[in-house]
DSSP file (Angstrom, degrees, kcal/mol; ACC not computed):
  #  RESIDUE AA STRUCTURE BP1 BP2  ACC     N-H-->O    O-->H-N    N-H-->O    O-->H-N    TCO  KAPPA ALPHA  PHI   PSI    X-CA   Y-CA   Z-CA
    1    1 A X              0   0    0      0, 0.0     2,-0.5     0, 0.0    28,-0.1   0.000 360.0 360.0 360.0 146.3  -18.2    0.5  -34.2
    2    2 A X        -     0   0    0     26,-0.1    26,-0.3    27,-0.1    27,-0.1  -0.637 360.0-131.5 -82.3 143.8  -19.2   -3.2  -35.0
    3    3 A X  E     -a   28   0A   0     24,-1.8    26,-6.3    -2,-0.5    27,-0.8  -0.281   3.7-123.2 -97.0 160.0  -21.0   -3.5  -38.1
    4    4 A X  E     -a   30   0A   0     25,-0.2     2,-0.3    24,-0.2    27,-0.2  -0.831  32.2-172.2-104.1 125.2  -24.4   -5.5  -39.0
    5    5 A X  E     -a   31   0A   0     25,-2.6    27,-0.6    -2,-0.4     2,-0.3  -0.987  12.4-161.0-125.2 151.8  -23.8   -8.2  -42.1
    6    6 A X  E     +a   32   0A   0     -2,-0.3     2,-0.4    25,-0.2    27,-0.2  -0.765  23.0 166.1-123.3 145.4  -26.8  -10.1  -43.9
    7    7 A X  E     -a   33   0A   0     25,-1.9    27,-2.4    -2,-0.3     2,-0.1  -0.959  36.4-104.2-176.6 146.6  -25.4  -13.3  -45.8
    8    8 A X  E  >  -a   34   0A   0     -2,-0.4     4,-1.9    25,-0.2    27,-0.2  -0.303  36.5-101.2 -74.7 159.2  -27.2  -16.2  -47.2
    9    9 A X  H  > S+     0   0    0     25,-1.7     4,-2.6     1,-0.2    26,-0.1   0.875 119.7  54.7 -57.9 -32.8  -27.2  -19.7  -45.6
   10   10 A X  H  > S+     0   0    0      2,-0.2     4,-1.9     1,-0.2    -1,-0.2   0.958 114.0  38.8 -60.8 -48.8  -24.6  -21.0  -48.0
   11   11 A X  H  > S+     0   0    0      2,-0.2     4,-2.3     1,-0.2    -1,-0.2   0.954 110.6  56.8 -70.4 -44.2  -22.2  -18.4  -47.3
   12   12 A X  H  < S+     0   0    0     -4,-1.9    -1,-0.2     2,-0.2     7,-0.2   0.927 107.9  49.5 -38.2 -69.9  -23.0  -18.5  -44.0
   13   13 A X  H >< S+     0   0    0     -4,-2.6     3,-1.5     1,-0.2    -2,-0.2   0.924 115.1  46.6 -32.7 -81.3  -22.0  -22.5  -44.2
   14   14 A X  H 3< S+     0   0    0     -4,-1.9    -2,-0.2     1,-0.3    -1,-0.2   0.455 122.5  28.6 -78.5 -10.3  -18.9  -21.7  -45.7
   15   15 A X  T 3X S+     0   0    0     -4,-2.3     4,-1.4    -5,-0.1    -1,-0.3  -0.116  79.2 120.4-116.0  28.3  -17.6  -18.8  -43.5
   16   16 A X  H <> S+     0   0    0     -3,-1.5     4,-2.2     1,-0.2     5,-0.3   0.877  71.9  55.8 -96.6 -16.2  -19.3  -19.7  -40.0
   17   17 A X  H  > S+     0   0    0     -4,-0.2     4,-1.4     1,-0.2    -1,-0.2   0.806 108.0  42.5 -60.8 -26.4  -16.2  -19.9  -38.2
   18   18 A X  H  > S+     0   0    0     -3,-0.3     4,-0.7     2,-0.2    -2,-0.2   0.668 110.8  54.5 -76.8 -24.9  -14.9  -17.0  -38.9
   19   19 A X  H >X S+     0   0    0     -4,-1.4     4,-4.8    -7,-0.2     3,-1.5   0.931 111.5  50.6 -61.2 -52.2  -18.4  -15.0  -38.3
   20   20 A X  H 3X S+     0   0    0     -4,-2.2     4,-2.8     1,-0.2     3,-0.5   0.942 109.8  47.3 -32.8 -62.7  -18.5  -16.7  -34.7
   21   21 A X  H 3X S+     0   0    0     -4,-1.4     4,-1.2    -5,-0.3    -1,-0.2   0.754 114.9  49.1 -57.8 -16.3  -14.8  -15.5  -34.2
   22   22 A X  H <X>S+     0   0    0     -3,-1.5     5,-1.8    -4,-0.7     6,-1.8   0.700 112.9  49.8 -53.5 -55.3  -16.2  -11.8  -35.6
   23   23 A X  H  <5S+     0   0    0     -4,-4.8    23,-0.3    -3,-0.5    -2,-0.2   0.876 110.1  42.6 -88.1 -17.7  -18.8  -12.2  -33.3
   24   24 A X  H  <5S+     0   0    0     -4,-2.8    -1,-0.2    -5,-0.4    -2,-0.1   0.992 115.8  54.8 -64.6 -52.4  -16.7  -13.2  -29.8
   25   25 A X  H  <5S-     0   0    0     -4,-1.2    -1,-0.2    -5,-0.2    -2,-0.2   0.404 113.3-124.1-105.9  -5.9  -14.4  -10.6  -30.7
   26   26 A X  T  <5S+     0   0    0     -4,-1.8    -3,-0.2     2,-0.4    -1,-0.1   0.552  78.0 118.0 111.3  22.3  -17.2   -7.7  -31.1
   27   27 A X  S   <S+     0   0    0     -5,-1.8   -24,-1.8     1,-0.2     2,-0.4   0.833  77.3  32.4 -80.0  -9.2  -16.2   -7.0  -34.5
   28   28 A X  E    S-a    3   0A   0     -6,-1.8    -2,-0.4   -26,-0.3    -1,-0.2  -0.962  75.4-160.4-134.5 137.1  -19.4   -7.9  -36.1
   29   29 A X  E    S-     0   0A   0    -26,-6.3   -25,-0.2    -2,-0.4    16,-0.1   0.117  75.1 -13.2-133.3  38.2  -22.5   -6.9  -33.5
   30   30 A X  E     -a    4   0A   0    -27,-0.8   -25,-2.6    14,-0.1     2,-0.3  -0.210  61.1-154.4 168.8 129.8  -25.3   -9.2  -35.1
   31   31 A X  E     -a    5   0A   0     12,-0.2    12,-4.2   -27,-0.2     2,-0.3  -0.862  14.3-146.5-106.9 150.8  -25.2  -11.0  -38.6
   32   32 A X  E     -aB   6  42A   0    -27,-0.6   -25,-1.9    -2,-0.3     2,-0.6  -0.943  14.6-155.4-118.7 117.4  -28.9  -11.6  -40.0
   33   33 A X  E     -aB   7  41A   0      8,-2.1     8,-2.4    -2,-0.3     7,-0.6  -0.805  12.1-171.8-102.6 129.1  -28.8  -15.2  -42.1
   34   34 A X  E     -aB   8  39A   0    -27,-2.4   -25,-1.7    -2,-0.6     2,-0.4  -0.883  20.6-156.2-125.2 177.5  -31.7  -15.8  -45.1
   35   35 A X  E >  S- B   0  38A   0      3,-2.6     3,-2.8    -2,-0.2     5,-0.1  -0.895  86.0 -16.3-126.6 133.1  -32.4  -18.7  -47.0
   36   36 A X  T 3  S-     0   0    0     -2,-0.4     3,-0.1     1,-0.3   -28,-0.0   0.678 132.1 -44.8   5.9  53.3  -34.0  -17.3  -50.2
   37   37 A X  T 3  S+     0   0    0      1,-0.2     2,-0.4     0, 0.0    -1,-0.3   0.370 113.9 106.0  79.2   9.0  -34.7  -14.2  -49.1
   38   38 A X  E <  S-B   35   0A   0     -3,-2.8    -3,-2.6     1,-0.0     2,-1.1  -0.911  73.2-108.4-125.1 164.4  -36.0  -14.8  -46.0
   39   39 A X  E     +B   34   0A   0     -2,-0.4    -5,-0.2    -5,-0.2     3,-0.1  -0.400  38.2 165.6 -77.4  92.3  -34.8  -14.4  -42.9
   40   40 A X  E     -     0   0A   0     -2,-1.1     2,-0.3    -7,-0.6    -1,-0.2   0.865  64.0 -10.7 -76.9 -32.6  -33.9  -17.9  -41.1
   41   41 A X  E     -B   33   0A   0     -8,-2.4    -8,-2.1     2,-0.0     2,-0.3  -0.939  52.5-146.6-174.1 139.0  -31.7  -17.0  -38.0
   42   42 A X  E     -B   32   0A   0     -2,-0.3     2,-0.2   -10,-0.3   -10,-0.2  -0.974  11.5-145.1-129.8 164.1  -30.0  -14.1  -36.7
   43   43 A X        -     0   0    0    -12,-4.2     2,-0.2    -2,-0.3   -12,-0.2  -0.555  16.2-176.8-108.1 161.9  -26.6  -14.4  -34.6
   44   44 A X        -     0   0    0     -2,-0.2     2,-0.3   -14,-0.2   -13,-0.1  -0.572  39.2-104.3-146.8-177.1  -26.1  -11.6  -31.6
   45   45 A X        -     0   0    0     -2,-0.2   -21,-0.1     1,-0.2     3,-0.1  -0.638  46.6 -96.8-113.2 162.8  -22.5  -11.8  -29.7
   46   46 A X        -     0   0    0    -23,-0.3    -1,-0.2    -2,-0.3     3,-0.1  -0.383  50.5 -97.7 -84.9-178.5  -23.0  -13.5  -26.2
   47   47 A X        -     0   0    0      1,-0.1     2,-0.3     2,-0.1     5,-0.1  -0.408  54.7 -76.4 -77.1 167.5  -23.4  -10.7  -23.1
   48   48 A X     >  -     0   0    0      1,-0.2     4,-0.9     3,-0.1     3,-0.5  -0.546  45.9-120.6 -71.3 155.7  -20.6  -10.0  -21.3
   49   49 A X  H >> S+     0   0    0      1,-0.3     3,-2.6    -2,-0.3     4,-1.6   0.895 112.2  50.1 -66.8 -44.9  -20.0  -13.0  -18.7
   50   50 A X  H 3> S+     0   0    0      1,-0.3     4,-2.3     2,-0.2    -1,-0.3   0.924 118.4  39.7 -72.3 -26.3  -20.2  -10.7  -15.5
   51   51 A X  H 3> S+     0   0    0     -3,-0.5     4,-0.5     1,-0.2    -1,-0.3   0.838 114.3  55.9 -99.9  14.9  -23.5   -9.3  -16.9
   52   52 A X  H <X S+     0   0    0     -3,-2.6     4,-1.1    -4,-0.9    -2,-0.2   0.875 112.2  40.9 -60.7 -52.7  -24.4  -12.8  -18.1
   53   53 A X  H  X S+     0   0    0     -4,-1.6     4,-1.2     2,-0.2    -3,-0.2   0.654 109.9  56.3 -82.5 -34.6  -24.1  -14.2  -14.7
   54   54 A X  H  < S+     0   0    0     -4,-2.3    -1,-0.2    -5,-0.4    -2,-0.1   0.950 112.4  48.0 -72.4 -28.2  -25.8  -11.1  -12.8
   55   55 A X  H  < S+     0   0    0     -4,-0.5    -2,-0.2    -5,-0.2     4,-0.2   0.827 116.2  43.2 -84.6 -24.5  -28.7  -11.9  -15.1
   56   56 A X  H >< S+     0   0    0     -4,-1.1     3,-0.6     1,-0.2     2,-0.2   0.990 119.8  31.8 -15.7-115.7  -28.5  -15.7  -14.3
   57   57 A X  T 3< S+     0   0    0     -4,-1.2    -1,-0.2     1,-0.2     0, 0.0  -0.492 125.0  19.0 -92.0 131.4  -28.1  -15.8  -10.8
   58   58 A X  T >  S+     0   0    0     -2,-0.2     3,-0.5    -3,-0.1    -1,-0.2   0.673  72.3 138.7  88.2  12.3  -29.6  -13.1   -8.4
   59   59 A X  T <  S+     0   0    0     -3,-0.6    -2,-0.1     1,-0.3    -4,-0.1   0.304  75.0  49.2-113.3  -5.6  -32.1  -12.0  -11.1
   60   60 A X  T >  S+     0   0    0      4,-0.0     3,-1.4     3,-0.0    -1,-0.3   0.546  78.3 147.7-111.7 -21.0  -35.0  -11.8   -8.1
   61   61 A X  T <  S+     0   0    0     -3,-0.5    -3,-0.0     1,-0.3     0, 0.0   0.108  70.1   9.2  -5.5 124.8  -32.4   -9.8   -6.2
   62   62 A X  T 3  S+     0   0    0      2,-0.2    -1,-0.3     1,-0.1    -3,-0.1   0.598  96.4 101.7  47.0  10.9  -34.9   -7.3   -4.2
   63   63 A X    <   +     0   0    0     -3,-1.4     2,-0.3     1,-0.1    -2,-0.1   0.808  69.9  63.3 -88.0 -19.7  -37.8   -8.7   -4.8
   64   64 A X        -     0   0    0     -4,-0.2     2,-0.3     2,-0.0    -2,-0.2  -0.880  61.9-171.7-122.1 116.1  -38.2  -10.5   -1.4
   65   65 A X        -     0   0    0     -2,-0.3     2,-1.0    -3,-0.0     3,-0.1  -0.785   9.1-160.9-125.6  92.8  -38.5   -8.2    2.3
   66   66 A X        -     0   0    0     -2,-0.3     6,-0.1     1,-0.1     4,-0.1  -0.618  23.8-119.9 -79.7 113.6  -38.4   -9.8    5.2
   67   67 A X    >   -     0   0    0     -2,-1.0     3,-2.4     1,-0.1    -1,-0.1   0.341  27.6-113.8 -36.3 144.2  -40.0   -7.4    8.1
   68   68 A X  T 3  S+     0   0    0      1,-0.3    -1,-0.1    -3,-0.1    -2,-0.1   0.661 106.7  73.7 -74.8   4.7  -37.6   -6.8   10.7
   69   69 A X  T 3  S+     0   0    0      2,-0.0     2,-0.7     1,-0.0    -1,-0.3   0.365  78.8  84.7 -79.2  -2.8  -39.6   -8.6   13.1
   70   70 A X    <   -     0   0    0     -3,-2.4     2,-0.9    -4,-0.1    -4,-0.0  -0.829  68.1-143.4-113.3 148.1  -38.8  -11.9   11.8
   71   71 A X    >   -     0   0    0     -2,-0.7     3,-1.8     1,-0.2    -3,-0.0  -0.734   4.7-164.4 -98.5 106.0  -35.7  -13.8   12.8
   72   72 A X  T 3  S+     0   0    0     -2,-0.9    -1,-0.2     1,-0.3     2,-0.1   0.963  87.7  50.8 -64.9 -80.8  -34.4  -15.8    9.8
   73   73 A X  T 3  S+     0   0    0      3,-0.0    -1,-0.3     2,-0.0     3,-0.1   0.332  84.4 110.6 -58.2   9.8  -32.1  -18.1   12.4
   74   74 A X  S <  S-     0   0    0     -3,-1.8     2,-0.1    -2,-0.1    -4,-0.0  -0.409  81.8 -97.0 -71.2-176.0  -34.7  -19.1   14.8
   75   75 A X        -     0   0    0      1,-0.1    -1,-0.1     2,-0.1    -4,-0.1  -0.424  26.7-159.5 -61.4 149.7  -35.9  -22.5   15.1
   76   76 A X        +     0   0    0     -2,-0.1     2,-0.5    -3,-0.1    -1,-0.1   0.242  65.3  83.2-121.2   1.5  -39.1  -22.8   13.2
   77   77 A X        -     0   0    0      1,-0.2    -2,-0.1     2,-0.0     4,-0.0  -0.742  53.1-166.2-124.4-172.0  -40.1  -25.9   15.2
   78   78 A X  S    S+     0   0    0     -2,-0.5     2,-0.2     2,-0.1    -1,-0.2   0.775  70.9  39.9-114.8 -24.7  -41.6  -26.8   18.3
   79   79 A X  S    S-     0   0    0      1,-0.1     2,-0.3     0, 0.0    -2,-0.0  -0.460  93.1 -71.0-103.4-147.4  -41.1  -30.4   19.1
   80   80 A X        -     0   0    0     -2,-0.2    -2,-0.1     1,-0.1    -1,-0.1  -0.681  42.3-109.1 -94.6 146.7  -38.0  -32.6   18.7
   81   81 A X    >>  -     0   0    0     -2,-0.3     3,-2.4     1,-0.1     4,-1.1  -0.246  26.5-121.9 -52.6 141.6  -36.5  -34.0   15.8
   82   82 A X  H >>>S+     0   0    0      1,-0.3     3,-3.9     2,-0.2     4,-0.8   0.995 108.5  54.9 -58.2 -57.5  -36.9  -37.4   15.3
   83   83 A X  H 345S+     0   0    0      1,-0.3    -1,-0.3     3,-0.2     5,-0.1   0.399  97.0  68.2 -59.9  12.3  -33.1  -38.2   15.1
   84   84 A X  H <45S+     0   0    0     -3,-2.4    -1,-0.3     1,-0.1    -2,-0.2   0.626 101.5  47.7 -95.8 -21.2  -32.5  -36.5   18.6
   85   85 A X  H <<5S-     0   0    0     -3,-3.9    -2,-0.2    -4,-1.1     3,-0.1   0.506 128.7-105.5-103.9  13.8  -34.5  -39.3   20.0
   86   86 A X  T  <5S+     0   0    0     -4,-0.8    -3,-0.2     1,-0.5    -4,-0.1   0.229  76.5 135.6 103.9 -14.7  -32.4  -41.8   17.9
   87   87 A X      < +     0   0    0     -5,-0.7    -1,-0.5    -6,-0.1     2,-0.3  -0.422  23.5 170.2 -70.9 145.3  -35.2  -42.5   15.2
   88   88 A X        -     0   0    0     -3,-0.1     2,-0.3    -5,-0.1     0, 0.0  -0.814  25.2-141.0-127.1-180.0  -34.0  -42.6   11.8
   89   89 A X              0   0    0     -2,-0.3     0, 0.0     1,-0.0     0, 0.0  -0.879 360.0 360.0-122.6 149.9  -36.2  -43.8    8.4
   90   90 A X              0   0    0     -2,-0.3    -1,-0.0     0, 0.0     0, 0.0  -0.375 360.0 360.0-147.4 360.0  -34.1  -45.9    5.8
């Protein structure tokens, strides 16, 4: 199981590549850093990417029901687009 460590900023300084590499690799699963005895910053390991990404993107997933009376591909206008009749705007 990955262990919790508490470590001063100094140490912190002098070892933080190796906590990072601790922390990627899920040996350490959250270091707490203080600065005279209090507590400046604590470090977490990142999520895993697939459940990074679900939380990211798709995160409204269900939230939205469109009744089965509406039709997502009809047209939603009623006259003509301008550029069928050859206007454009620059």
């Amino acid at each position: 199981m990955p262990e919790t460590q508490t470590i001063n900023a100094s140490e912190f300084k002098a070892r933080c590549l190796e906590i990072l590499d601790r922390l990627a690799n899920r040996t350490l699963a959250r270091v707490t850093i203080t600065k005279r005895g209090r507590i400046v910053g604590v470090l977490l390991p990142p999520d895993h990417e697939p459940d990074a990404v679900r939380q990211l993107h798709g995160f409204m997933r269900g939230s939205v029901v469109v009744p089965p009376v509406i039709d997502l591909t009809a047209p939603v206008l009623d006259e003509p687009l301008d550029a069928e009749g050859g206007i454009t705007h620059a």
